[in-house]
C-alpha positions in Angstrom: 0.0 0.0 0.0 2.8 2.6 0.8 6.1 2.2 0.0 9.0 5.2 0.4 12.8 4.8 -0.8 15.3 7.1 0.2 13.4 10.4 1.5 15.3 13.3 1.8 13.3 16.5 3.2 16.2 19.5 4.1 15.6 22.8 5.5 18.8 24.5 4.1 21.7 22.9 5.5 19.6 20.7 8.0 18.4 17.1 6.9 15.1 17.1 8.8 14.7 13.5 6.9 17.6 11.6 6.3 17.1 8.7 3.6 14.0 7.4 5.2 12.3 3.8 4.0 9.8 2.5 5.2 6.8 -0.2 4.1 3.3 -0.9 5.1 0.9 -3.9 3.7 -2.9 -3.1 3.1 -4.8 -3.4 6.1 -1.8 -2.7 8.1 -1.1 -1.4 11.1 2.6 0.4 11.7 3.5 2.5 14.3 6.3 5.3 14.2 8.0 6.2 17.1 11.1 8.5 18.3 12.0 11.5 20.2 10.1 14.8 19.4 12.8 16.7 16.5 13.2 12.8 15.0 11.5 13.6 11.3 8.6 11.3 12.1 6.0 14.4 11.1 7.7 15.5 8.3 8.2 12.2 6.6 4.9 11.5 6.6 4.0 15.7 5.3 6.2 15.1 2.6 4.0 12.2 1.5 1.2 14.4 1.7 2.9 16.9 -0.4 2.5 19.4 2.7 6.4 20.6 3.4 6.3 24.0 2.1 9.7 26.4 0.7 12.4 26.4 2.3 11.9 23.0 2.6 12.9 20.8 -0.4 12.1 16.8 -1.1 13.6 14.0 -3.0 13.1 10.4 -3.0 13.9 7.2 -4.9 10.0 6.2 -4.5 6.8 7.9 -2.9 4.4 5.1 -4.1 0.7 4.9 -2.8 -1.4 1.6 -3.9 1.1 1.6 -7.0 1.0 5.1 -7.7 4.0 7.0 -7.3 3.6 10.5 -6.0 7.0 11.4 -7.6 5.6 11.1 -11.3 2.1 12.4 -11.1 1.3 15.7 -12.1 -0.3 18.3 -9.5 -4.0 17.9 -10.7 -3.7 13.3 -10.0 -1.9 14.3 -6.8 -4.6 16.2 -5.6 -7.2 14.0 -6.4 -4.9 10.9 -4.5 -4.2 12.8 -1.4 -7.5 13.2 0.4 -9.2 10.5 -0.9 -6.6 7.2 -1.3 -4.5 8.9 1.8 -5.8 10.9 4.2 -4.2 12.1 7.3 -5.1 13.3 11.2 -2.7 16.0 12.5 -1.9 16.8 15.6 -3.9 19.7 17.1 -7.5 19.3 15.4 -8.2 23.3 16.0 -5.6 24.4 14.7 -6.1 22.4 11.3 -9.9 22.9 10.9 -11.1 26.5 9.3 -12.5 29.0 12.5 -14.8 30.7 9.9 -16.9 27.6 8.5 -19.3 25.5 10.3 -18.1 21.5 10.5 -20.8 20.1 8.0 -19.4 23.2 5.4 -16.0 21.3 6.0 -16.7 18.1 5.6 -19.2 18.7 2.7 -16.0 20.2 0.9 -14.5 17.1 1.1 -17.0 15.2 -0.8 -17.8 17.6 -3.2 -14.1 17.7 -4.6 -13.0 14.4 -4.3 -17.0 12.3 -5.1 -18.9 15.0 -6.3 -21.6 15.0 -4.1 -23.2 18.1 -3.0 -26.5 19.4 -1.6 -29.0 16.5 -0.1 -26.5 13.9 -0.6 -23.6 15.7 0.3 -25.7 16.4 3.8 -26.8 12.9 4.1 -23.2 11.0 3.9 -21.7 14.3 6.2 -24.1 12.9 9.0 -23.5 9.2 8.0 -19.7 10.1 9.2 -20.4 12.5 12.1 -22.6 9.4 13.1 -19.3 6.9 12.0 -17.2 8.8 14.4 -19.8 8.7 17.4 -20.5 12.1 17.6 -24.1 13.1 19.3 -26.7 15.3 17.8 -24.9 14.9 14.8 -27.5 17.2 12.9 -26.6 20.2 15.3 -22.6 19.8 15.2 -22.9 20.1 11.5 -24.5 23.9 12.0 -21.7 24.1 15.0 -17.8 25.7 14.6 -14.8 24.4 15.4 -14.5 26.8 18.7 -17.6 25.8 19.7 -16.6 22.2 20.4 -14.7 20.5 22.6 -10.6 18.9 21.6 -12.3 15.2 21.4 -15.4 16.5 19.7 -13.2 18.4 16.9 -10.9 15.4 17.0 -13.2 13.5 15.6 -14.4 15.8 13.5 -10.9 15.6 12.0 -11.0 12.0 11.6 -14.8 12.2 9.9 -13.0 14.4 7.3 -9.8 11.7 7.0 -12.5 9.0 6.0 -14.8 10.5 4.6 -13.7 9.1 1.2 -13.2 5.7 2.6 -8.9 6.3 1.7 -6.9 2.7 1.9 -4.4 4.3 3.5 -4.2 6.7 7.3 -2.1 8.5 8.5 -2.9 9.9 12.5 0.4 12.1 13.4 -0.2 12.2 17.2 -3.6 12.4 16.9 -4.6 12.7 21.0 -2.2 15.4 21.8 -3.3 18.0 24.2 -6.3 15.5 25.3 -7.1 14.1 28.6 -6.4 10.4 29.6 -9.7 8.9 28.8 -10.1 10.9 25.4 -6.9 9.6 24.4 -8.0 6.0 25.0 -11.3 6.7 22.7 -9.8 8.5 20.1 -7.4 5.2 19.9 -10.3 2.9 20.0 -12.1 4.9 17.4 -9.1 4.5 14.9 -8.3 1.1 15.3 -12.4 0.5 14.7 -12.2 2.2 11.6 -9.0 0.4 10.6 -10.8 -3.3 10.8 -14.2 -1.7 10.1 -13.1 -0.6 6.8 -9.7 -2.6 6.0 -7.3 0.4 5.9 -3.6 0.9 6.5 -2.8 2.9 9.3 0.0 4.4 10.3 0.5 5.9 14.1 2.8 8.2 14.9 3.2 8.6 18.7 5.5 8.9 21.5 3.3 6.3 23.8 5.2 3.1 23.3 2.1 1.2 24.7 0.0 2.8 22.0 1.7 1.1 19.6 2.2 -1.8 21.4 -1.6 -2.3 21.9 -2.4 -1.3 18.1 0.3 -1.8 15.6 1.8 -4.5 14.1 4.7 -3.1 13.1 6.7 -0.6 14.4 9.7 1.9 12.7 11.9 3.7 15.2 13.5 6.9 14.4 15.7 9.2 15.3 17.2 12.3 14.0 15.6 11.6 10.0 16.5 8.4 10.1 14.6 4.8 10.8 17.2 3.3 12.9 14.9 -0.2 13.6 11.8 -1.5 11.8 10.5 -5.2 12.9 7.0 -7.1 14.1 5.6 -6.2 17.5 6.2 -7.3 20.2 9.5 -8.7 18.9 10.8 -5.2 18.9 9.9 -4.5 22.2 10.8 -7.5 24.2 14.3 -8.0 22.3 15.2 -4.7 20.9 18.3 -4.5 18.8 19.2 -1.5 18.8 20.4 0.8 21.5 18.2 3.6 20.8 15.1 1.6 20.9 16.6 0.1 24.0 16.9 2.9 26.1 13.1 4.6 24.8 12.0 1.4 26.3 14.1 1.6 29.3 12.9 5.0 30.0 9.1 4.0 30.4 8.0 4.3 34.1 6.9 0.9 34.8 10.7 0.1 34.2 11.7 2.0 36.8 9.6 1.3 39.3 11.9 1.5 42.8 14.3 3.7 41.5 15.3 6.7 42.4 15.6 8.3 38.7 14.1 7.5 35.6 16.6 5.8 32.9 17.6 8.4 30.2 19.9 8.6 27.8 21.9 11.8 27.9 22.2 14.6 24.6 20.0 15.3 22.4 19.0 14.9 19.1 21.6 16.2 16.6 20.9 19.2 14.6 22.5 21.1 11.7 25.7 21.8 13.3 26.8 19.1 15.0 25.6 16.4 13.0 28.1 13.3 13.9 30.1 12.0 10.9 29.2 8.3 11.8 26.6 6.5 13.4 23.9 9.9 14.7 23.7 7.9 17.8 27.0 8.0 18.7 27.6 10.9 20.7 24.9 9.2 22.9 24.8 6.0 22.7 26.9 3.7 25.5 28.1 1.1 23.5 30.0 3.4 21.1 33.6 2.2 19.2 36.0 3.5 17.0 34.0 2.3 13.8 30.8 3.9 14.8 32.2 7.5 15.4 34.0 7.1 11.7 31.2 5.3 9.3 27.7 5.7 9.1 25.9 2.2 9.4 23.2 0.9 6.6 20.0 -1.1 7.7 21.0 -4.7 7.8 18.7 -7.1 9.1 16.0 -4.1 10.1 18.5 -2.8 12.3 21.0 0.0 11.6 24.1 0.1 14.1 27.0 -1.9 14.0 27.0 -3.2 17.2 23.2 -4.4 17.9 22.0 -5.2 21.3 21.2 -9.4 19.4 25.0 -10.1 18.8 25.3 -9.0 23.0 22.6 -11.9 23.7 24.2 -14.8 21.6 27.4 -14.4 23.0 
């Protein structure tokens, strides 16, 4: 369903995405996970076409159900993006228009990507505001966004991500900024939709037990690049690399007695001190000579040279 080879995204001299590939099946579910500043957002904008000037993209592939993004002209992209790929951003109110109602919204949808308009367009607008388990669907179509609350226009957001039944989801951290038991429907909600209506989804979080209750897969990035892809719960029971290692030993439950939470010291490198080898480097405790003068490929789903699997066999 997607496939992405090689995706570049650099704000002048900084590589925001650093050859990024990445796979997912129809029907499946992958999770994306890494530190915030890790290119996980703007992999997935690029594939939506939404990284604006300064920002420049190149790719071997961008392909969606076959198509590839990269060779389409600007009228076929529009008419792929929004109805075969949709996606949920982050802070609903800031993505949804202040000065139309919701049904006005979501009535734009389907008139430019199925043509439907007046009765009809009404009709399937409830059918989704009804899909997404809104009340009083009827009266939220006359509402605006500021007159609802983060969930409500949450969901209004994912009404307008299906609303053209798309084969493939993206939901970039779709319950920031909500409370606990939001969060919890919001997740349920999408992983309905996924099996109701046989889509690929892909979540991009920074709740490891998100994705460890939804996905099947999981990619782990950090700083533009995807440093382990595998099946879940492989990943997160016998992590190979050291970066997905200590994101795992940071969770609280790990830590339970001590005195400080684990964390791995640094941060994310930016433009100017972007390591010659391995990006992890500067960080990571298991760092040799080779991994401070080469930059490691994927081998086996895992780039490093040193993964945390030889360690075990010994």
């Amino acid at each position: 369903m997607l496939e992405i080879r090689d995706l570049r995204v650099r704000f002048g001299a900084f590589p925001a995405v650093d050859g990024v590939d990445l796979d997912v099946a129809a029907g499946e579910v992958l999770g994306i996970v890494g530190e915030s500043g890790s290119g996980k957002s703007v992999s997935m904008m690029a594939l939506m076409g939404l990284v604006d000037p300064p920002g420049q993209v190149s790719a071997a592939a961008l392909r969606v159900n076959g198509q590839d993004l990269l060779t389409l002209d600007a009228a076929r992209r529009r008419k792929l993006v929004g109805r075969d790929v949709a996606m949920v951003f982050q802070d609903a109110l800031a993505s949804l228009n202040p000065s139309y109602t919701v049904g006005y919204q979501i009535e734009e949808v389907l008139r430019a990507h199925l043509g439907l308009r007046g009765a009809a367009a009404r009709r399937r607008a409830l059918e989704l505001l009804a899909q997404v388990e809104i009340p009083d669907a009827p009266n939220r179509l006359k509402a605006y966004p500021h007159e609802l609350s983060g969930g409500m226009n949450q969901r209004v957001m994912i009404a307008l991500a299906i609303a053209c039944s798309p084969k493939l989801l993206i939901a970039d951290e779709p319950t920031t900024a909500l409370d606990v038991t939001i969060q919890a429907q919001i997740m349920d909600l999408l992983l309905r939709l996924q099996r109701e209506q046989g889509m690929a989804l892909v979540m991009i979080t920074h709740d490891l037990a998100v994705v460890a209750e939804m996905a099947q897969r999981v990619a782990v990035v950090y700083a533009g690049q995807v440093v382990e892809t595998g099946a879940l719960p492989d990943v997160f029971e016998h992590p190979k690399h050291p970066y997905t290692a200590a994101l795992l030993a940071a969770i609280p439950e790990h830590n339970r007695g001590a005195r400080r939470l684990q964390a791995l010291p640094g941060i994310v490198p930016g433009a100017v001190d972007r390591p010659t080898g391995c990006l992890l480097s500067p960080r990571c405790p298991r760092v040799q000579a080779r991994c401070r003068a080469e930059r490691p490929a994927v081998v086996d789903g895992v780039r490093c040279f040193y993964p945390l699997i030889e360690e075990a066999v010994a």
